[in-house]
C-alpha positions as MATLAB code, in Angstrom:
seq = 'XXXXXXXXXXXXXXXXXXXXXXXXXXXXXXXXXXXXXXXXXXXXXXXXXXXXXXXXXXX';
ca = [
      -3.311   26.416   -7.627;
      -2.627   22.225   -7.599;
       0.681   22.785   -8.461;
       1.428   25.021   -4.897;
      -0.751   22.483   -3.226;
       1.983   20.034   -4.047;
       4.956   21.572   -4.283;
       4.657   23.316   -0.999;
       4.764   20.220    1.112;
       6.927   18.630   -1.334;
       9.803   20.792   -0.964;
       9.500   21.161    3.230;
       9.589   17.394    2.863;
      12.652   17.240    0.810;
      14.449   19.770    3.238;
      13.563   18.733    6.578;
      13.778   15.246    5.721;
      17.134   15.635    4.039;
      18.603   17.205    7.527;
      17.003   14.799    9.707;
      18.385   11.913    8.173;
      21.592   13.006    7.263;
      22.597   13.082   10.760;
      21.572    8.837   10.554;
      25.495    7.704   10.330;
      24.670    5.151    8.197;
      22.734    6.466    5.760;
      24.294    7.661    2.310;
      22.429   10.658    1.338;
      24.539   11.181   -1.877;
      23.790    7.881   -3.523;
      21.058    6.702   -5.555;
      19.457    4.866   -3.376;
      19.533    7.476   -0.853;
      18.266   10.223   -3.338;
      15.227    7.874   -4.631;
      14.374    7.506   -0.921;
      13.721   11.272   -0.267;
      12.303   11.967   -3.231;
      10.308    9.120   -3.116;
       8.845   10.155    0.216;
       8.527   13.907   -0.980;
       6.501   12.765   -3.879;
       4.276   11.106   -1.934;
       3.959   13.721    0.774;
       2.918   16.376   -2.251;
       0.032   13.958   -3.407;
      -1.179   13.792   -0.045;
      -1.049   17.643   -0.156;
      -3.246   17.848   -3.172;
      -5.861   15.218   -1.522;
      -5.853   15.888    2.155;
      -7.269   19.414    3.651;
      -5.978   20.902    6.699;
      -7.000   19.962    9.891;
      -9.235   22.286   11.260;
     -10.187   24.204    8.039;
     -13.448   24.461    7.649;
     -14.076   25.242    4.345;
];
């Protein structure tokens, strides 16, 4: 059940960030750098997934 908890915002993360800034001219989204960036960001995304409940859940 953890591992969904993190892997589900990880991987909209990775996408939607991926598309949104590969339309930033400058940015090179095939490099290293540009890979560690995104993932880097998606792997902190996930842990906030694992930590943070939903906004308006009650339970």
């Amino acid at each position: 059940m953890r591992i969904k908890k993190f892997l589900r915002p990880f991987i909209l993360t990775y996408l939607f960030l991926s598309v949104a800034i590969g339309f930033y001219p400058t940015f090179d989204f095939y490099s290293f750098k540009g890979q560690s960036i995104i993932i880097a960001v998606s792997i902190f995304n996930g842990v906030l997934g694992l930590y943070v409940k939903k906004i308006g859940n009650d339970n």
